[in-house]
N, CA, C and O atoms as CSV, one atom per row, in Angstrom:
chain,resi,resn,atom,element,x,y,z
A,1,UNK,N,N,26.433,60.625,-39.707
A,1,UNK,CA,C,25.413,60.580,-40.744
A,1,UNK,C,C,24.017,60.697,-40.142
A,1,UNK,O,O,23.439,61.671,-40.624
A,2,UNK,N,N,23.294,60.045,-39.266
A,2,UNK,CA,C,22.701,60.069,-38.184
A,2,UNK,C,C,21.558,61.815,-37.975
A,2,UNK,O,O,20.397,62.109,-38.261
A,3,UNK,N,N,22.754,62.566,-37.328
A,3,UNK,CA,C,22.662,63.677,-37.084
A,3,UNK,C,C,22.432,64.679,-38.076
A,3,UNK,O,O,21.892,65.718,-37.697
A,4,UNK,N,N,22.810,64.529,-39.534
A,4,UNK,CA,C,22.941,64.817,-40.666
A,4,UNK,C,C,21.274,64.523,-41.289
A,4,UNK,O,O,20.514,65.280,-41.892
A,5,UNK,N,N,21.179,63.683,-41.028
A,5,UNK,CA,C,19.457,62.984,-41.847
A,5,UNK,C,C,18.482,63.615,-40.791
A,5,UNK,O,O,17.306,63.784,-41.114
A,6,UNK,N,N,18.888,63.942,-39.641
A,6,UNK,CA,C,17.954,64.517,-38.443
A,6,UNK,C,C,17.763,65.702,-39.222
A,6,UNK,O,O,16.621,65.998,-39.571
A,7,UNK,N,N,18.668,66.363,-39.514
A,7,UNK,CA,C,18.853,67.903,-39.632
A,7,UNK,C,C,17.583,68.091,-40.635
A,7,UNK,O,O,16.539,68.704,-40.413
A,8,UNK,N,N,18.106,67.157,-42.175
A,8,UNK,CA,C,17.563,67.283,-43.012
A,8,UNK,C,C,15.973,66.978,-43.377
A,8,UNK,O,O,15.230,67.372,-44.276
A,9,UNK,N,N,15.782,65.916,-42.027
A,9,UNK,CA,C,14.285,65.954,-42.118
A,9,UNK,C,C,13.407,66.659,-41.292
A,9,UNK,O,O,12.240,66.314,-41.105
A,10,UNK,N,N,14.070,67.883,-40.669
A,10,UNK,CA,C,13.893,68.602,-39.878
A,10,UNK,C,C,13.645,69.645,-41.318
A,10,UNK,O,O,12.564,70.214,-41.464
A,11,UNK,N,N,14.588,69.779,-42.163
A,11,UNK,CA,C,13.852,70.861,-43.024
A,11,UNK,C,C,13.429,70.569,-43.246
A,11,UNK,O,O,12.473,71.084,-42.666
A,12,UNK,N,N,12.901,69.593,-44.091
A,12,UNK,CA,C,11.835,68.943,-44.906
A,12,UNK,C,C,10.583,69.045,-44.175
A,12,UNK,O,O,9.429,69.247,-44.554
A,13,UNK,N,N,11.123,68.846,-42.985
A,13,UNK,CA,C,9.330,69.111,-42.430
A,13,UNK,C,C,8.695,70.714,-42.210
A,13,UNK,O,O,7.505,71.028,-42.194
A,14,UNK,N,N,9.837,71.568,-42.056
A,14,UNK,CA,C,9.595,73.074,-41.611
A,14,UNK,C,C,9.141,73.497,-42.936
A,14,UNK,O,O,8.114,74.174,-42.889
A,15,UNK,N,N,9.817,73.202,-44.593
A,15,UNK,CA,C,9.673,73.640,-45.726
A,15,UNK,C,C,7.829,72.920,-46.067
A,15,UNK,O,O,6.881,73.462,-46.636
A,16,UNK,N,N,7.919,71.838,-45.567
A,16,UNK,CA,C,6.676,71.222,-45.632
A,16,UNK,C,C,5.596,72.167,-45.371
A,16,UNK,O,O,4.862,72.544,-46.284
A,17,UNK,N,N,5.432,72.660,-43.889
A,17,UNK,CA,C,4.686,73.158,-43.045
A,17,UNK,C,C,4.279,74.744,-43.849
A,17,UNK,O,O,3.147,75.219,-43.942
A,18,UNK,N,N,5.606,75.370,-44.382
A,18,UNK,CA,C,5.463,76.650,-45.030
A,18,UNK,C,C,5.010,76.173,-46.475
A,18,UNK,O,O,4.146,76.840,-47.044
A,19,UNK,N,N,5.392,75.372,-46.924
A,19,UNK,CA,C,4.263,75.113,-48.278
A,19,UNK,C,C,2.457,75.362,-47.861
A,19,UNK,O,O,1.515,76.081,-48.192
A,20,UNK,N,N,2.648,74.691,-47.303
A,20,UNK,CA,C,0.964,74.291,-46.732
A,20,UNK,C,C,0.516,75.487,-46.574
A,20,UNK,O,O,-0.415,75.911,-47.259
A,21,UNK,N,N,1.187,76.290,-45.532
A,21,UNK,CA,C,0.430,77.624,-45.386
A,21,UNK,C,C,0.668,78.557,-46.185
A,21,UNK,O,O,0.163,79.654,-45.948
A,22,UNK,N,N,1.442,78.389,-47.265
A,22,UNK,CA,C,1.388,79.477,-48.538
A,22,UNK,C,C,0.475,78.776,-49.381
A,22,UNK,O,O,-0.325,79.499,-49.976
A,23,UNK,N,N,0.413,77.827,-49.536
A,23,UNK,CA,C,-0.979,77.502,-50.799
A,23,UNK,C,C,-2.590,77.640,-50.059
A,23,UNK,O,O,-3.662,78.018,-50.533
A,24,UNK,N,N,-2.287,77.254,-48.982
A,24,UNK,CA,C,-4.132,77.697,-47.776
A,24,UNK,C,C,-4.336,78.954,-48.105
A,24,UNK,O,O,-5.515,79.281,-48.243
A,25,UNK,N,N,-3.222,80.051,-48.332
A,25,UNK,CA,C,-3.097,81.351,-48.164
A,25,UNK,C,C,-3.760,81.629,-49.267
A,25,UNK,O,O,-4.941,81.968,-49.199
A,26,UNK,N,N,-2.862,81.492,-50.894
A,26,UNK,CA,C,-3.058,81.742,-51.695
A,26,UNK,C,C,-4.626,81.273,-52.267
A,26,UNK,O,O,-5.157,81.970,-53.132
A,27,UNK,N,N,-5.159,80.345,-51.859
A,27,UNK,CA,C,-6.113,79.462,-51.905
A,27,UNK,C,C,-7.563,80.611,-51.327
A,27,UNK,O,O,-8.410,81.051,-52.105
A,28,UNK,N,N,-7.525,80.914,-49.738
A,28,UNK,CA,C,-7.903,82.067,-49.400
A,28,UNK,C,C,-7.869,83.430,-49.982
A,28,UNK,O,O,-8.763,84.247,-49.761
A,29,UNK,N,N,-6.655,83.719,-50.855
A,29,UNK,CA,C,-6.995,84.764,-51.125
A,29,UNK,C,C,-7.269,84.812,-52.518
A,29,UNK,O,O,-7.040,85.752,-53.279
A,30,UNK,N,N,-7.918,83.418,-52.853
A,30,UNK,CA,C,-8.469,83.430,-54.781
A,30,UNK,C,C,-9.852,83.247,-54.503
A,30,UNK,O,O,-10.688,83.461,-55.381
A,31,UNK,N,N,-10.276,82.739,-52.968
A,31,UNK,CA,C,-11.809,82.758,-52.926
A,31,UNK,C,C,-12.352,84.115,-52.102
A,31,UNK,O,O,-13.569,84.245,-51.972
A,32,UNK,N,N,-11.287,85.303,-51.449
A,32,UNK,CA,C,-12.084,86.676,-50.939
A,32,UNK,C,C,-12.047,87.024,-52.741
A,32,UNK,O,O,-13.109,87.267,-53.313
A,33,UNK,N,N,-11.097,87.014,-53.292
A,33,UNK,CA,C,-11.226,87.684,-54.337
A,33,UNK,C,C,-12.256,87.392,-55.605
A,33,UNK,O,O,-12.582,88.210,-56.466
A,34,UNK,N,N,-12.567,86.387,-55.524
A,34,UNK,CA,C,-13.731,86.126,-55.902
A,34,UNK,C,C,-15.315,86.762,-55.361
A,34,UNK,O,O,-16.327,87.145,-55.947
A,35,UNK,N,N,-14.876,86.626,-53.866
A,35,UNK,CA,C,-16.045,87.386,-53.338
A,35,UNK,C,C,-16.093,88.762,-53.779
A,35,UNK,O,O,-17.216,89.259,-53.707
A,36,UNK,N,N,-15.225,89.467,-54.191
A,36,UNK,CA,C,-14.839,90.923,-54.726
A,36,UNK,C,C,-15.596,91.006,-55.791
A,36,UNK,O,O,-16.586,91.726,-55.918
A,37,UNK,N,N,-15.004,90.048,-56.808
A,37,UNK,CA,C,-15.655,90.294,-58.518
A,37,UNK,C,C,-16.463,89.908,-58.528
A,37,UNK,O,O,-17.244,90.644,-59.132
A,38,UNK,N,N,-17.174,88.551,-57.991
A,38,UNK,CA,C,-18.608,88.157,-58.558
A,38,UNK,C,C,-19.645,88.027,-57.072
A,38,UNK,O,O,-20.737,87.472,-56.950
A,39,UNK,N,N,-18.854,88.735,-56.102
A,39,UNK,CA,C,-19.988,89.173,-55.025
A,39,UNK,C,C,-21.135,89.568,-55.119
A,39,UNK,O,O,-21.190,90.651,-55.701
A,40,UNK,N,N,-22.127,89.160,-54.793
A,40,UNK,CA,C,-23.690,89.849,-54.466
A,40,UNK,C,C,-24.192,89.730,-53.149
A,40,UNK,O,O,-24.103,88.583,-52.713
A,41,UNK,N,N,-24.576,90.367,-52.559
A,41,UNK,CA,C,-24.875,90.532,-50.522
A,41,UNK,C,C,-26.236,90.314,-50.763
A,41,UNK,O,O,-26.823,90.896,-51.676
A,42,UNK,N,N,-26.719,89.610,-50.097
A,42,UNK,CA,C,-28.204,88.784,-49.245
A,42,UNK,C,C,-28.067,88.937,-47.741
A,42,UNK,O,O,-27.026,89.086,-47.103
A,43,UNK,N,N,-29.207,88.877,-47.334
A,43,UNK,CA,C,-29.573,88.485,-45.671
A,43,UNK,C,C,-29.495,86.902,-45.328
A,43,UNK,O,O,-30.140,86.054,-45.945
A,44,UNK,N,N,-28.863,86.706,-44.559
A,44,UNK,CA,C,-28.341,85.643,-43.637
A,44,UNK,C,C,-29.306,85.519,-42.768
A,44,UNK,O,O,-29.952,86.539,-42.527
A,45,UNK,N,N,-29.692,84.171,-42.018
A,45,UNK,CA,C,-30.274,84.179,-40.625
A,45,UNK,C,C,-28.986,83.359,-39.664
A,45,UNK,O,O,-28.270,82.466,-40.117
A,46,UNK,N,N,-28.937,83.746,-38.681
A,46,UNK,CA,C,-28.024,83.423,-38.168
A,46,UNK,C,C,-28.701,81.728,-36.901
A,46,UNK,O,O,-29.331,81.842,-35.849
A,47,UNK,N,N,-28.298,80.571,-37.491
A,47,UNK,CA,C,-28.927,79.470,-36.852
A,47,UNK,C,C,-28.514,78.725,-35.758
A,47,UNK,O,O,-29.140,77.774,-35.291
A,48,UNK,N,N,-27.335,79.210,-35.304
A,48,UNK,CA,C,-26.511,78.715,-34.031
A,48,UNK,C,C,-25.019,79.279,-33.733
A,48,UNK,O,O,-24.131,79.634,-34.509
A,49,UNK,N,N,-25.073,79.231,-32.390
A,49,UNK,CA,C,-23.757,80.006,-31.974
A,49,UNK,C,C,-23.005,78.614,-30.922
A,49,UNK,O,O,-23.415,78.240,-29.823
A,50,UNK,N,N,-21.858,78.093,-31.682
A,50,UNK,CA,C,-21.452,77.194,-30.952
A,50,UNK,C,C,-19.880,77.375,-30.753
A,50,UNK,O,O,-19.183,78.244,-31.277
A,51,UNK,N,N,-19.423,76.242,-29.775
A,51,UNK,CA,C,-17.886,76.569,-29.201
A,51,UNK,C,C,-16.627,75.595,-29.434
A,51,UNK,O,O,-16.433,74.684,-28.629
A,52,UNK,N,N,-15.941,75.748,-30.312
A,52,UNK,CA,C,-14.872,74.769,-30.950
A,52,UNK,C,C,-13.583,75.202,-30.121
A,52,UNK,O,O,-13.165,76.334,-30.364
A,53,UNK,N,N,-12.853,74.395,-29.108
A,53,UNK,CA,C,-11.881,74.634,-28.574
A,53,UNK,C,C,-11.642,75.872,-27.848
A,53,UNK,O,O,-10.526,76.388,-27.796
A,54,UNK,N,N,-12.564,76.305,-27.347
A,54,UNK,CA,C,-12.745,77.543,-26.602
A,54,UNK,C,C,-12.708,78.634,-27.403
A,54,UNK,O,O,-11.963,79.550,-27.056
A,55,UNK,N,N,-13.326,78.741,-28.368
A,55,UNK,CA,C,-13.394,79.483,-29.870
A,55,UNK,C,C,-14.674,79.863,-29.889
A,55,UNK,O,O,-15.206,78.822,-30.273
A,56,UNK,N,N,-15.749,80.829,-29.703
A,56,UNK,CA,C,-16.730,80.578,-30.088
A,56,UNK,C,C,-17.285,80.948,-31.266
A,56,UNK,O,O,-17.107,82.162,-31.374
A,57,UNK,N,N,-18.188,80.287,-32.720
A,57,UNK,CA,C,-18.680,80.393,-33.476
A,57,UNK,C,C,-19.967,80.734,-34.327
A,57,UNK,O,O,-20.860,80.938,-33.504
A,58,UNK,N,N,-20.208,80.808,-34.949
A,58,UNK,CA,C,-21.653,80.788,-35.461
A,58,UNK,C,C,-21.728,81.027,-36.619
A,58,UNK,O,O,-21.114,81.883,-37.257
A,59,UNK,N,N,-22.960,79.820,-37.184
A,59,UNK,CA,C,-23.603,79.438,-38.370
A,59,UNK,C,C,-24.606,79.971,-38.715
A,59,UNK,O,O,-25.558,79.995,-37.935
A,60,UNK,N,N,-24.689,80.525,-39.910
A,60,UNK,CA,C,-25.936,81.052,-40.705
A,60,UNK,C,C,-25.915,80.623,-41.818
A,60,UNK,O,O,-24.921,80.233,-42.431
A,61,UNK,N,N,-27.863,80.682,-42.463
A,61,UNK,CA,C,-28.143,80.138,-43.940
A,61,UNK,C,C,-28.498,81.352,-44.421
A,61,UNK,O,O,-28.480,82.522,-44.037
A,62,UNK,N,N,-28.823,80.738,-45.367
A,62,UNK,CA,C,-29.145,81.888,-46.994
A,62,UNK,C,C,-29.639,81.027,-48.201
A,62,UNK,O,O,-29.308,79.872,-48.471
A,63,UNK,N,N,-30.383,81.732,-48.772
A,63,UNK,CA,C,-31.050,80.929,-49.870
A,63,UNK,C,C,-30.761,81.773,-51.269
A,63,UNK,O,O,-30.746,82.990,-51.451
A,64,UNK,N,N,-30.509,80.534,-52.307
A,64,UNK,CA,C,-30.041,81.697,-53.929
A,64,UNK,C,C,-30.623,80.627,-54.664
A,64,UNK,O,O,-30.295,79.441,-54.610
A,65,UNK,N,N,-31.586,81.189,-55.411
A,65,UNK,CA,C,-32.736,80.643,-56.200
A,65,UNK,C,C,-33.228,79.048,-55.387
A,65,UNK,O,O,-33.217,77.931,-55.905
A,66,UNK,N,N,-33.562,79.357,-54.233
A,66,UNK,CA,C,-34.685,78.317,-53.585
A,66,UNK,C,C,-33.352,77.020,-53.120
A,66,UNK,O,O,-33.601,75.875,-52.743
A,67,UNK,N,N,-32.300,77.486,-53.252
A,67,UNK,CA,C,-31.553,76.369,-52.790
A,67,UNK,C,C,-30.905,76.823,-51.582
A,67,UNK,O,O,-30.918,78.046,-51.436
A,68,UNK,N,N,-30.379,76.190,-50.741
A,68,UNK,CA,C,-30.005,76.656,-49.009
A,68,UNK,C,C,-28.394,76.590,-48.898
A,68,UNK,O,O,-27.595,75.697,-49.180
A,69,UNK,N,N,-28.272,77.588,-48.497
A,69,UNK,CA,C,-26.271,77.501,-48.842
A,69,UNK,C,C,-26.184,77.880,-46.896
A,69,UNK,O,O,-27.122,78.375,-46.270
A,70,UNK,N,N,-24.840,77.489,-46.292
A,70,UNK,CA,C,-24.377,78.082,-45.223
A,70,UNK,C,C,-23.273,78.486,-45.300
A,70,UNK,O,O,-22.564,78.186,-46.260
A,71,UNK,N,N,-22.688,79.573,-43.919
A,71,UNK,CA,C,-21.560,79.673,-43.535
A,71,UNK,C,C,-21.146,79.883,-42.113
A,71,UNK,O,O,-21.778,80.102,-41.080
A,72,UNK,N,N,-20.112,79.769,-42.346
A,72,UNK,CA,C,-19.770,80.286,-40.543
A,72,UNK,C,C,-18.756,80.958,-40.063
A,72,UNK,O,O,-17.724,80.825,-40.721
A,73,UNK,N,N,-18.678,81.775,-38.949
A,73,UNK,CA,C,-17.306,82.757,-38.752
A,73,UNK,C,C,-16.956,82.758,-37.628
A,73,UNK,O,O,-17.139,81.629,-37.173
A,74,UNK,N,N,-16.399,83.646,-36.652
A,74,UNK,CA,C,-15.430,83.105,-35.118
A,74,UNK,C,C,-17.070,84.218,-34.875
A,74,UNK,O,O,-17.767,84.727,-35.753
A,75,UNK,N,N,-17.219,84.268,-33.476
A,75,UNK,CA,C,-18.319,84.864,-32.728
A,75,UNK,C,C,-17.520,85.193,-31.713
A,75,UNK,O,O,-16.936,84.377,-31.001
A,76,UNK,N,N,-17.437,87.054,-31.559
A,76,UNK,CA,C,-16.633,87.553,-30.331
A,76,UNK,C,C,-17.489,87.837,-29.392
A,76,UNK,O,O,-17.470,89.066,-29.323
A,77,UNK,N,N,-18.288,87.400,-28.567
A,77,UNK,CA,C,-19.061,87.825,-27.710
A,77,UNK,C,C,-18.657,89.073,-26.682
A,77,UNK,O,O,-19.446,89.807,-26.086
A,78,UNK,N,N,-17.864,89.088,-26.662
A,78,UNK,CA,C,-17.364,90.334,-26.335
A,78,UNK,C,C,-17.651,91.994,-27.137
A,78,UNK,O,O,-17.839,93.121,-26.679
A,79,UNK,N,N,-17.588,91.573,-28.170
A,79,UNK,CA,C,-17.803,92.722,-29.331
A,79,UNK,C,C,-18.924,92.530,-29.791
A,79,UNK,O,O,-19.646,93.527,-29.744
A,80,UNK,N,N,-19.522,91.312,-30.377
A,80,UNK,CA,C,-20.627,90.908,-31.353
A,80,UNK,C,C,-21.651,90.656,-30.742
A,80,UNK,O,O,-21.688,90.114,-29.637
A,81,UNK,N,N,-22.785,91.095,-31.522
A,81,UNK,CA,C,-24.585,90.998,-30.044
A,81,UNK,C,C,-24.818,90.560,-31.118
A,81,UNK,O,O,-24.837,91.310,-32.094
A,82,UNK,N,N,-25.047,89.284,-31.218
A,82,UNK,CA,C,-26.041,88.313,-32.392
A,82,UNK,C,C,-26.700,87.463,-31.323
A,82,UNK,O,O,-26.378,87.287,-30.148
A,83,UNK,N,N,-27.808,86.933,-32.109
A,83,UNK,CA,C,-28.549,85.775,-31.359
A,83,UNK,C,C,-28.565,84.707,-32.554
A,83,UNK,O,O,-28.239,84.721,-33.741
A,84,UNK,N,N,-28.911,84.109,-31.980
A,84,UNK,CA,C,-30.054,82.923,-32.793
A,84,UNK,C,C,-31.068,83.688,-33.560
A,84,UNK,O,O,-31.677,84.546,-32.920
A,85,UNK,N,N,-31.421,83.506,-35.066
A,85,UNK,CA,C,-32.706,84.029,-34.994
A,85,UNK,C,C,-32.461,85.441,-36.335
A,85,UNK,O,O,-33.192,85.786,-37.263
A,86,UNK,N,N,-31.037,85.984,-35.842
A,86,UNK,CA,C,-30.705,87.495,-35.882
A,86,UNK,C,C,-30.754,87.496,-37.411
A,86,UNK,O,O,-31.183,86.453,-37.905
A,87,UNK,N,N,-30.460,88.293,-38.099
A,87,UNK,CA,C,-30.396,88.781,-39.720
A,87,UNK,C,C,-29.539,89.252,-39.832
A,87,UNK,O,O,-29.491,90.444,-39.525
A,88,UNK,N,N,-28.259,88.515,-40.386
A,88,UNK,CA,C,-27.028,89.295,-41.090
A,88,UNK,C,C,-26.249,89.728,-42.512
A,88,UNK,O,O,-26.249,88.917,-43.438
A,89,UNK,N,N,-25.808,90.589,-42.611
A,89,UNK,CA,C,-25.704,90.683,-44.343
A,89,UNK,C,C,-24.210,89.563,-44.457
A,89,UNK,O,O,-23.324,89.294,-43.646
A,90,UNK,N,N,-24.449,89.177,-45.700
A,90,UNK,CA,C,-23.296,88.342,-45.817
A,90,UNK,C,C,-23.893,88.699,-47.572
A,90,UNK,O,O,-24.853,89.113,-48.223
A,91,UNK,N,N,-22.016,87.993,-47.701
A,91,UNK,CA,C,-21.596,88.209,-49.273
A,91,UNK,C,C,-21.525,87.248,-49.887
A,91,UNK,O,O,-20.848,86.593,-49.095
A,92,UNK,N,N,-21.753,86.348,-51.028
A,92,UNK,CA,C,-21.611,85.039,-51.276
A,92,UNK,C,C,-21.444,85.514,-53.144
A,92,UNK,O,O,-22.138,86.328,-53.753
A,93,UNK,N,N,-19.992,84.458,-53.817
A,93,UNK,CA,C,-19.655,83.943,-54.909
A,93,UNK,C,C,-21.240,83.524,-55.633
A,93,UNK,O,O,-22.009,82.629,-55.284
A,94,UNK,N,N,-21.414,84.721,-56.969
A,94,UNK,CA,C,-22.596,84.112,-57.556
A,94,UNK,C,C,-22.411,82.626,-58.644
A,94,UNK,O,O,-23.256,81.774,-58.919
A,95,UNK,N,N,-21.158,82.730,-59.034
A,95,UNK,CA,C,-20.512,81.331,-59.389
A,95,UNK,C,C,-20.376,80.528,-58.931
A,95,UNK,O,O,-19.955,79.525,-59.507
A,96,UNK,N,N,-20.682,80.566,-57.579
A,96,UNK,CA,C,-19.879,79.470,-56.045
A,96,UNK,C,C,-20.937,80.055,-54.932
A,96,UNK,O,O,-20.377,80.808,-54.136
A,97,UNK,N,N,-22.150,79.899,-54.733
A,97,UNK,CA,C,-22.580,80.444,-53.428
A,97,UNK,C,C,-21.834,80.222,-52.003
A,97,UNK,O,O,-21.578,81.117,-51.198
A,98,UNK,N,N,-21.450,78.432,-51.817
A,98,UNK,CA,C,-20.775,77.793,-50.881
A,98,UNK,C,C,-19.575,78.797,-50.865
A,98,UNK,O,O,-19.049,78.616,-49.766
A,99,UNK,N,N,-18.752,79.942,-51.657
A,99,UNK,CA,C,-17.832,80.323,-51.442
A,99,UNK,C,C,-18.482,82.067,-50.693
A,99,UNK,O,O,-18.472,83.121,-51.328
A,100,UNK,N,N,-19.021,81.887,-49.136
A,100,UNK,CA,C,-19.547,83.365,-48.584
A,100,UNK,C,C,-19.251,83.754,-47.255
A,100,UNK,O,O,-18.579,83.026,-46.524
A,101,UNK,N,N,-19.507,84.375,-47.046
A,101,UNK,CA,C,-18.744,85.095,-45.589
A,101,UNK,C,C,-19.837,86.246,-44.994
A,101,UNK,O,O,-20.737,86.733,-45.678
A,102,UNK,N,N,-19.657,86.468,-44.041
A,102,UNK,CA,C,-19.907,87.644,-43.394
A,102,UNK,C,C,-19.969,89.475,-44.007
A,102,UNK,O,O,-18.820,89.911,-44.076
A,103,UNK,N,N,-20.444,89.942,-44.194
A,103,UNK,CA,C,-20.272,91.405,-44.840
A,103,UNK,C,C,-19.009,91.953,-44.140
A,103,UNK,O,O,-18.021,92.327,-44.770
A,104,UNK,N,N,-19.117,91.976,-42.689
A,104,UNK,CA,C,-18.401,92.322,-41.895
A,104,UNK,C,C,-17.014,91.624,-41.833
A,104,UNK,O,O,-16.299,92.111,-40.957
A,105,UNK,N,N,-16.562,90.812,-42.396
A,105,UNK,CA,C,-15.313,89.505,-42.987
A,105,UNK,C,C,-14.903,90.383,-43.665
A,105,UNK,O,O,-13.993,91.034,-43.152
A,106,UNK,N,N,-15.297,90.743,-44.891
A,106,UNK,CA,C,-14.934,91.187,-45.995
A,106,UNK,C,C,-14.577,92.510,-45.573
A,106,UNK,O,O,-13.461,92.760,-46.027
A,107,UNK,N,N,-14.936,93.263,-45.047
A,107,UNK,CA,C,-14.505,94.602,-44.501
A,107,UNK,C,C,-13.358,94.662,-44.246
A,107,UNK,O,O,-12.502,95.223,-44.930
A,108,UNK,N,N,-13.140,93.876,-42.849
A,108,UNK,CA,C,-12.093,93.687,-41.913
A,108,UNK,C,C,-10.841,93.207,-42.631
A,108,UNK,O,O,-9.775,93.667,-42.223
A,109,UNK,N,N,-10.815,92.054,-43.985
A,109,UNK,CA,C,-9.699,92.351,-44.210
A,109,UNK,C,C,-9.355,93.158,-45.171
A,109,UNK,O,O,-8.164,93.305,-45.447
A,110,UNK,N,N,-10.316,93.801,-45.825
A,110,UNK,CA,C,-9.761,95.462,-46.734
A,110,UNK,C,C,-8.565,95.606,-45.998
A,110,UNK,O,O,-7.482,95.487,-46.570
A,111,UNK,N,N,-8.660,95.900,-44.541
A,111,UNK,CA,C,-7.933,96.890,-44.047
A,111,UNK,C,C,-6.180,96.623,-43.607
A,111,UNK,O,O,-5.510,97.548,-43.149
């Protein structure tokens, strides 16, 4: 019996794990799609480039009617020449500003 309850909470945890990442998913793909229908693109300033687990990142603001929204995306330094400072287009939910991304986000996963 033992070996039996192992098994079973062994699925329970794998079925667990694939729930989670099908609703993150689905979740993700009700807020690009939002960025789709009620998208409008502004200039970004880009305010710091920092490093999460050997990941590196970076944060930019934006302003929609005098109020200050951010976001942030992975930073490939390898590929990407941003600074501090820099001006980027980004797309932001006119229903949801907090729901925005990168211009260049939105591209990449068209494809």
């Amino acid at each position: 019996m033992g070996i039996k309850k192992k098994n079973i909470d062994a699925y329970v945890a794998i079925v667990g794990v694939l729930l989670c990442t099908i609703i993150t998913s689905f979740i993700k793909r009700c807020n690009d799609n939002a960025l789709y229908k009620n998208g409008k693109i502004t200039t970004a300033i880009v305010e710091r480039i920092y490093t999460i687990r050997y990941t590196e990142h970076f944060q930019y603001v934006f302003s929609v009617n005098g109020k200050i929204f951010s976001g942030d995306d992975v930073y490939y330094s390898k590929t990407d020449s941003i600074s501090v400072g820099d001006s980027i287009v980004v797309i932001y939910n006119i229903s949801d500003p907090s729901q925005n991304q990168p211009i260049w986000s939105v591209e990449e996963r068209k494809k």
